[in-house]
C-alpha positions in Angstrom: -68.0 35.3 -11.1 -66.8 32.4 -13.0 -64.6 30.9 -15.7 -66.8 30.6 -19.5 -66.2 30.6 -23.2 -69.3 33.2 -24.4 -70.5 33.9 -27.6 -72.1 37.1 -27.9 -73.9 38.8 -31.4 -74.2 42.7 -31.4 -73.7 45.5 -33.8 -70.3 44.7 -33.9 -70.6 41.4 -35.1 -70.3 37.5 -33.9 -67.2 37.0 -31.6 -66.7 34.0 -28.9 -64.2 34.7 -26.1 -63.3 33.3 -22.9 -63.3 35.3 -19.8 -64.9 35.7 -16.3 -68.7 36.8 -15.8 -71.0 37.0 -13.6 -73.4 34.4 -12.7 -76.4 36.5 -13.3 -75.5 35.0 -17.2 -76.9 31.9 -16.2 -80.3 30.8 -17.1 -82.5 28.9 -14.6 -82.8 25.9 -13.5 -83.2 23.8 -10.2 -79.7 22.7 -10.1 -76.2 24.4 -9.9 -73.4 22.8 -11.3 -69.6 23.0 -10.7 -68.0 21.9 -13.8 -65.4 19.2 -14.6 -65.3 18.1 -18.3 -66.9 19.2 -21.4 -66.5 18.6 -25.0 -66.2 19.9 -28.3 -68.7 18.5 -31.1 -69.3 19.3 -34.1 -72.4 21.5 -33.5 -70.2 23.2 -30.7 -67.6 24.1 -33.2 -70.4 25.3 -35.4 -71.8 27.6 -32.2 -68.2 28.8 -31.6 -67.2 29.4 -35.3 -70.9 31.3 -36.2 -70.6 29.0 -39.6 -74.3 28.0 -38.8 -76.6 29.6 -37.2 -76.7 27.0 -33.9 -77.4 29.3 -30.9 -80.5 31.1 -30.9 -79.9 33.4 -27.6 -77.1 35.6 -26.7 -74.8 36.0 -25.1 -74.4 32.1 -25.0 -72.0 29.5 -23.5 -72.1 26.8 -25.7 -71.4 23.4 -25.2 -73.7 20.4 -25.2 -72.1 17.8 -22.8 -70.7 18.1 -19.0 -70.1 17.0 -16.3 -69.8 17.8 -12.7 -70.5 18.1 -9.2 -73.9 19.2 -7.7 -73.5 22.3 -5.7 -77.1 23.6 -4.9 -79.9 21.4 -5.7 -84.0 22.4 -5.2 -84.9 18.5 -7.0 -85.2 15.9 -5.1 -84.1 13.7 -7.5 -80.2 14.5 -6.6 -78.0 15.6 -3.4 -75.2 18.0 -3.3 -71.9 15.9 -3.9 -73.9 13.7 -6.6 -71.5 13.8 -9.8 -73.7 14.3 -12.7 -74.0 14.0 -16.7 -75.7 16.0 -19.1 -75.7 15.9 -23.2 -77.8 17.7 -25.5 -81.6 19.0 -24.4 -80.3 22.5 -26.3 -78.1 23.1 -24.0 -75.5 25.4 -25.4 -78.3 26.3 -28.4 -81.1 28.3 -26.4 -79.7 27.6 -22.5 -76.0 28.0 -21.2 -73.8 24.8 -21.5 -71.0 22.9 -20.4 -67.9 25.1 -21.6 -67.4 27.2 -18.2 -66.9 26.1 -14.7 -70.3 26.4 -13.9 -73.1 25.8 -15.3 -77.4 26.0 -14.1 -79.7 23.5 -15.3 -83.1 21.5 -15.3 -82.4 18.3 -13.0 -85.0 16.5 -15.9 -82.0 16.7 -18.1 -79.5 14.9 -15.7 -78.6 11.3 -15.1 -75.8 10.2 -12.7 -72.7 9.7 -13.8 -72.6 5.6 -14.9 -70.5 3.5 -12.6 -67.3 2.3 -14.0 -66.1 6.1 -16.1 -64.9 8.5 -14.2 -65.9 11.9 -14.9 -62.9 12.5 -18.3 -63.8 9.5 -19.2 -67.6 10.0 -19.8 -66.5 13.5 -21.6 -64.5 11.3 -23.4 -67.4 9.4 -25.0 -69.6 12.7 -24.5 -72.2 13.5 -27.4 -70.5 10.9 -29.9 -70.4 8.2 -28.5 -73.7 8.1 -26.5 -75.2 8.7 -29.8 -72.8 6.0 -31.5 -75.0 3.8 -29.1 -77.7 4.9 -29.9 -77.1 4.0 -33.6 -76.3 0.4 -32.5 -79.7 -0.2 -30.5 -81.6 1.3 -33.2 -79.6 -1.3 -35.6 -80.3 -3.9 -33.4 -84.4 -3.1 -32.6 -84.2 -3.7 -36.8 -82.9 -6.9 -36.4 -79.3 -6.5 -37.3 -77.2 -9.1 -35.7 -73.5 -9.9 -36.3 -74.2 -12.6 -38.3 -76.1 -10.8 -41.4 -72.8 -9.5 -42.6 -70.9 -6.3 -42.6 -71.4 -2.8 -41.3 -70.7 0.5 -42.9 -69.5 3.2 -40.5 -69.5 7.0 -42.7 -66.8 9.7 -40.9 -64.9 7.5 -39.8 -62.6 9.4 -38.0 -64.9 11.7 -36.7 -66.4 11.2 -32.6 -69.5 9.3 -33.5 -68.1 7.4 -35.9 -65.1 6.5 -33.8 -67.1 4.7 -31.4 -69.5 3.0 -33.8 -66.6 1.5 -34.6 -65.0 0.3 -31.5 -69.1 -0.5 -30.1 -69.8 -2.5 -33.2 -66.4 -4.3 -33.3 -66.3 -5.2 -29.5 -70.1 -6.6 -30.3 -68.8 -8.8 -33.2 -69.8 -7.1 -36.1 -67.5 -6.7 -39.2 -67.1 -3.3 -39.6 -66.3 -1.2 -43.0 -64.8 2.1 -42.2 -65.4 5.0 -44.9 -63.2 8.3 -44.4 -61.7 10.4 -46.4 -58.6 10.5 -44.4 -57.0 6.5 -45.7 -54.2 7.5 -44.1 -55.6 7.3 -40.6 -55.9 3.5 -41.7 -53.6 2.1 -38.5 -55.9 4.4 -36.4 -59.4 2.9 -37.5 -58.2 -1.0 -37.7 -56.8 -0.3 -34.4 -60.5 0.3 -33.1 -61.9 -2.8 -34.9 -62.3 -1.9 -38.8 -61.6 -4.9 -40.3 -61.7 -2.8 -43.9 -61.0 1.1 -44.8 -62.7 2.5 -48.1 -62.5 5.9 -49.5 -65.1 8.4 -48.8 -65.2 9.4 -52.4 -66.5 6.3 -53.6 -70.0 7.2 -51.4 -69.7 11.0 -51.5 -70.6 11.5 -55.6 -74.2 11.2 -56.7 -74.8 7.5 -57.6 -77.5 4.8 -58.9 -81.0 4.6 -57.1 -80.1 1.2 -56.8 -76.8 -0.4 -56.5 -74.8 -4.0 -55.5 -76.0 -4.8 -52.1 -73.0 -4.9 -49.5 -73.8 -3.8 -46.1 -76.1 -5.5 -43.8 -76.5 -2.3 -41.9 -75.1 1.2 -41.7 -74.1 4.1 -38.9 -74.2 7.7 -40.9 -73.2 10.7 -39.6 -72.9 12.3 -43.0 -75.9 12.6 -45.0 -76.6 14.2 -48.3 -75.6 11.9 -51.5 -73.4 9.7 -49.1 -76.2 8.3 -47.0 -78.5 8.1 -51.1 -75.6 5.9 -51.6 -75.3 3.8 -48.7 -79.5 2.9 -48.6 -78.8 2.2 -52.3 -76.1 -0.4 -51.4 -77.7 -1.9 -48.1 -78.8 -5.6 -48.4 -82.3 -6.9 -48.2 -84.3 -6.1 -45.4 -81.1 -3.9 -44.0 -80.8 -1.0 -42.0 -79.5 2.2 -41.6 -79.1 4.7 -38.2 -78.7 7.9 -39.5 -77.4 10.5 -36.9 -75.4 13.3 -38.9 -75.2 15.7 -41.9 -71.7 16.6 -42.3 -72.1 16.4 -45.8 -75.3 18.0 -45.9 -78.8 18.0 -45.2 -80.1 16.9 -48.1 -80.7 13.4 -49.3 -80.7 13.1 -53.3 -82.5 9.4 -53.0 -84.3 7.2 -54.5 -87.7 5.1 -52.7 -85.9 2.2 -54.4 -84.2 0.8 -51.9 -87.4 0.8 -49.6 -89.6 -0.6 -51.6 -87.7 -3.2 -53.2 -85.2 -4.7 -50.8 -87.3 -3.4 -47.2 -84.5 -1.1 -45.8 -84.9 0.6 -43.1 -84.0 4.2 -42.4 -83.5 4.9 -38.5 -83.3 8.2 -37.6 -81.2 9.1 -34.4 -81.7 11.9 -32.2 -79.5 12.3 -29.4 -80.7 15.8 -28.0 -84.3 15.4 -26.5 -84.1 11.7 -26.1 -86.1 10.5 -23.2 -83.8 10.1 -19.9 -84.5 6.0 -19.8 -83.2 5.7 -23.2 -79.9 7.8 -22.2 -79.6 5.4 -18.8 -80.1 2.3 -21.1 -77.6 3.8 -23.3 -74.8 4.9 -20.9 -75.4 1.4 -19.3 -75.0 -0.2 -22.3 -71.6 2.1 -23.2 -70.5 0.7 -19.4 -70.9 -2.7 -20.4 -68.9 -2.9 -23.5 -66.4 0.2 -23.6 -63.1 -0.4 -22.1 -61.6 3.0 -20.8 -58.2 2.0 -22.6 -59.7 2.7 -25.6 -60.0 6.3 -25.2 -56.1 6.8 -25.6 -56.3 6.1 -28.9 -59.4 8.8 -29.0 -59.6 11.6 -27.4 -56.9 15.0 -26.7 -57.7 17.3 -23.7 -57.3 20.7 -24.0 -58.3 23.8 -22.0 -61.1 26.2 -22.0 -59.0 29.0 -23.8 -57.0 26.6 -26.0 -60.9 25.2 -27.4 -61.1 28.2 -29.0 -58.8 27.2 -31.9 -59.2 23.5 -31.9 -63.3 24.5 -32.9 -61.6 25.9 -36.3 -59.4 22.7 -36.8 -62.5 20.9 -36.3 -64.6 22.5 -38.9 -61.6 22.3 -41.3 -61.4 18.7 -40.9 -58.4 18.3 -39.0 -59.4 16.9 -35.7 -59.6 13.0 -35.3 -62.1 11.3 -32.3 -62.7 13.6 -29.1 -61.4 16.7 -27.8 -62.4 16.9 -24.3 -62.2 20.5 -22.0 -61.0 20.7 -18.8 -62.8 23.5 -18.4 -60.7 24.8 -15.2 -57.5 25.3 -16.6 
């Protein structure tokens, strides 16, 4: 038996609770987990809440990142002992995740913890902010260097777009931070936004084609606010798109393409291929310093998750929420 949040779906409806159950729950895999940390994202609050229709088996334990301590191991590619790291691959969607104290996986979906975070810390960045990185390569592989001018960051308060942020900033980028809560101004300047605007003035449908501004964009939003920001990105810009808070739709127009040669990156951060997570992570060791997650991240327990999902989905959580998963 052992410690999980579990959604199930019957008759009765769509309930997640958190209690003990057996390990028969758990799918296989070639490696056995005992787990540390985990997170809450957005697409875990989603799972938790049933407000979209994330997890496609039941019952589920949901959560996409962890990380923990090998306990049984068939791979060769890791010993018992080995502290590992896991985000995305569906875990928490179609295979058992991250928010129990154990968990059974594929060892193809594992890397080793990075050296220099200890295992908080790496829950601390989680999901978000490997994909925040991800953003950043992909704006670099276009070309996008510090000195081509500013870069838009959309939700800002939110995980990913906390650590675009503080990546971009600590890289020497200017960085323009849009969120619809100004009032978390101190918060965002504090992680390297040298200027806050108003979601609103992105959110609202808007011109096919309007005043170039950014050099380069991270958006985790999507619908008319990423129309808006390709419609406002300079010549020969581009834009990582990772997110769809907003919506899944994108109301836009092939002018900026065409005319000014944008780009539009797409990021995926679940099946990406384990030596662009290692390049990643590495990348995250490099320039994140662990003081930076004070300002980012609140720890709460398994049970206590519960609620915190909700305040997510209403808005109401800033940066990271990590689980410690045994208490």
């Amino acid at each position: 038996m052992f410690n999980a949040m579990l959604i199930e779906k019957d008759d009765q409806g769509y309930r997640t609770i958190v209690k003990y159950v057996d390990e028969s729950v758990l799918p296989e895999g070639d490696v056995t987990v005992k787990v540390l940390y985990s997170t809450l994202n957005y697409k875990d609050a989603l799972a938790i809440t049933g407000k979209a229709p994330v997890v496609r088996s039941f019952p589920m334990v949901p959560g996409i990142d962890l990380v923990g301590v090998v306990e049984l191991c068939d791979s060769d590619k890791f010993n018992v002992g080995d502290t590992v790291l896991l985000n995305g691959f569906g875990v928490g969607e179609v295979h058992c995740g991250g928010l129990a104290t154990k968990a059974r996986l594929k060892s193809d979906w594992l890397i080793a913890l990075p050296k220099g975070f200890t295992p908080r810390q790496a829950m601390a960045i989680g999901t978000a902010g490997y994909t925040a990185m991800l953003c950043v390569i992909a704006l670099e592989k276009n070309g996008i260097t510090p000195d081509k001018g500013e870069i838009l960051v959309t939700g800002a308060n939110g995980g990913v777009g906390s650590f675009a942020i503080a990546i971009l900033a600590k890289l020497g980028y200017t960085v323009v931070a849009s969120t619809g809560r100004v009032d978390e101004s101190d918060y965002l300047k504090k992680l390297g936004a040298s200027e806050i605007i108003d979601r609103a003035t992105l959110s609202e449908p808007g011109r096919p084609l309007a005043k170039e501004r950014w050099a380069g964009a991270v958006d985790s939003v999507g619908s008319h606010t990423l129309a808006n920001v390709c419609a406002s990105t300079k010549y020969g810009g581009a834009v990582a798109a990772c997110g769809l808070a907003q919506g899944m739709d994108l109301p836009a127009s092939v002018a900026p393409f065409i005319l000014r040669g944008i780009t539009l990156a797409g990021v995926d951060s679940v099946m990406r291929p384990i030596a662009d997570r290692v390049e990643a992570w590495q990348r995250l060791a490099d320039i994140i310093d662990p003081a930076v997650f004070d300002d980012i991240v609140q720890e709460v327990s398994l049970l206590e998750a519960l609620s915190v999902a909700s305040d997510l989905m209403d808005g109401k959580v800033r940066g990271r929420v990590v689980v410690d998963v045994n208490r």
